[in-house]
C-alpha positions in Angstrom: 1.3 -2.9 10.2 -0.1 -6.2 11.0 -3.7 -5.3 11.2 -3.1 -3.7 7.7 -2.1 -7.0 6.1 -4.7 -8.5 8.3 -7.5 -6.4 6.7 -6.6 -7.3 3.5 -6.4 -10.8 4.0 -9.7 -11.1 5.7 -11.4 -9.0 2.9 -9.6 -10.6 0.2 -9.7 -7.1 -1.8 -7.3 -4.6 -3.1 -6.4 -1.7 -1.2 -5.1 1.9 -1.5 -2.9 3.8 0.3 -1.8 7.8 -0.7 0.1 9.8 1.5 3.4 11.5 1.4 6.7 11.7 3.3 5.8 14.7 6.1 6.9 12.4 8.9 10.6 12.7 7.3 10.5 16.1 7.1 10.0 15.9 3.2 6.4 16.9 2.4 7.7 17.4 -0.8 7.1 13.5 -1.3 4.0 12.1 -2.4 3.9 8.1 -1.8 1.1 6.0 -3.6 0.7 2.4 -2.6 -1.2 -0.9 -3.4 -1.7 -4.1 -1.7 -3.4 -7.1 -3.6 -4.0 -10.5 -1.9 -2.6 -13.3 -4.5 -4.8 -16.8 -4.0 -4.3 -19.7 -6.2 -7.4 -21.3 -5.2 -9.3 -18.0 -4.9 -9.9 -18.7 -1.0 -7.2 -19.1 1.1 -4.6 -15.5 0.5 -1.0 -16.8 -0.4 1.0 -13.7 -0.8 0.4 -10.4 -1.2 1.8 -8.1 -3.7 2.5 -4.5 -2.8 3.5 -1.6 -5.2 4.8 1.6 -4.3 5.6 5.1 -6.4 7.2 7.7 -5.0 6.8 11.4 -6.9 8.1 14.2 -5.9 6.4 17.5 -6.5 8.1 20.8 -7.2 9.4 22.8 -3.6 8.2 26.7 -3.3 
């Protein structure tokens, strides 16, 4: 997890994550993410933001 937010601060852009909940044993889950690096001064990353939306998809 590290290395994620360390990605993002390094390249000081957005990124994307899709995926979905198989590792729970509910596939059924799809997960949608974003991180964005927040910088007052447009240099130095203060925070990062992260959104998440969880969906869940009808079961056969």
């Amino acid at each position: 997890m590290a290395a994620h937010f360390e990605e993002i601060i390094l390249s000081k852009t957005a990124i994307r994550t899709v995926g979905n909940m198989a590792h729970s044993e509910k596939p059924h889950i799809s997960v949608e993410g974003i991180d964005m690096p927040l910088a007052d001064d447009r240099v130095t990353v203060d925070m990062i933001l992260r959104a998440l939306e969880f969906a869940t998809r009808p079961t056969v």
